[in-house]
C-alpha positions in Angstrom: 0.0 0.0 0.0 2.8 2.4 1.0 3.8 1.9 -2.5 1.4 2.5 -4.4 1.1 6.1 -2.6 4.7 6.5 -3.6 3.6 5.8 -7.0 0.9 7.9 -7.1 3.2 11.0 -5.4 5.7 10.4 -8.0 3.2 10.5 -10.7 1.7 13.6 -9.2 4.7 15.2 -9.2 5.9 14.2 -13.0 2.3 15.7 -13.7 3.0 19.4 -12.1 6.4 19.6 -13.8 4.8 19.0 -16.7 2.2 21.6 -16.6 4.6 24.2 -15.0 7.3 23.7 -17.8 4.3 24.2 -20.5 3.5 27.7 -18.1 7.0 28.8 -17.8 7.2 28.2 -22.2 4.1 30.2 -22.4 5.5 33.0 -20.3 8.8 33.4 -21.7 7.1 33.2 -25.6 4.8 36.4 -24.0 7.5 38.2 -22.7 9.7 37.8 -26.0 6.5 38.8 -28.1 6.0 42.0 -26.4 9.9 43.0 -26.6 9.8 42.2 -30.2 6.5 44.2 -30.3 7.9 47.0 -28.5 11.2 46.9 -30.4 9.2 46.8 -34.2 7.5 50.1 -33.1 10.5 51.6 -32.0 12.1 50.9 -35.5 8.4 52.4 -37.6 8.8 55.3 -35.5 12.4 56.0 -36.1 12.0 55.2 -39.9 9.3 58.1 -40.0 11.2 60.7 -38.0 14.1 60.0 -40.8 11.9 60.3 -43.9 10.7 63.6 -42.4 14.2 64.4 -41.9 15.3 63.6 -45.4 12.3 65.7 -46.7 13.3 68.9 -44.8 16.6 68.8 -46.5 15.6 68.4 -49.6 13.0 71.3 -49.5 15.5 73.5 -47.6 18.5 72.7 -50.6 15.3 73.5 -53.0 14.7 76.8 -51.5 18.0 77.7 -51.7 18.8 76.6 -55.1 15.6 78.7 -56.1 17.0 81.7 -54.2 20.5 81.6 -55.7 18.7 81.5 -59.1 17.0 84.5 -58.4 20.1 86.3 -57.4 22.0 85.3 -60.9 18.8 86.3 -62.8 18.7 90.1 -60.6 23.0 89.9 -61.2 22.5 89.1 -65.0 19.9 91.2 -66.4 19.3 94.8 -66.4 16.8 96.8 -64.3 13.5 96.9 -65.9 14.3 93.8 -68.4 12.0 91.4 -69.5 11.6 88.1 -70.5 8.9 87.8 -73.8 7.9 83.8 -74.0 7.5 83.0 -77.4 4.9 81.0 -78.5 5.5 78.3 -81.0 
């Protein structure tokens, strides 16, 4: 009789390290999902912040590109000179 409670201890044992290593998988695969989550919207943000980035230096070098033309047109041409389009 004392052996079959052993039997039945050990077995009820076996059984809760069962179910706790299938709790402990479950909890690690959560934790690692929400650091890859939290990690994958860290990266979208920064990928926005350096295509606005990229687009403020391009309008700014257009800006100035359209203001040094300006200057060599002023430079270049007399006061009061006009440029006719001609129409084909």
């Amino acid at each position: 009789m004392i052996k079959k409670m052993m039997k039945i201890c050990d077995r009820s044992k076996i059984l809760r390290k069962e179910g706790s290593a299938l709790l402990t998988a479950l909890l690690i695969m959560g934790i690692l999902i929400a650091v890859s989550l939290a990690t994958s919207m860290l990266i979208v943000r920064e990928v926005g912040l350096t295509k606005l980035t990229l687009d403020a230096g391009k309008a700014f070098y257009g800006a100035e590109s359209g203001v040094e033309v300006a200057l060599l047109q002023i430079e270049e041409n007399l006061p009061g000179y006009e440029v006719l389009d001609e129409v084909l």
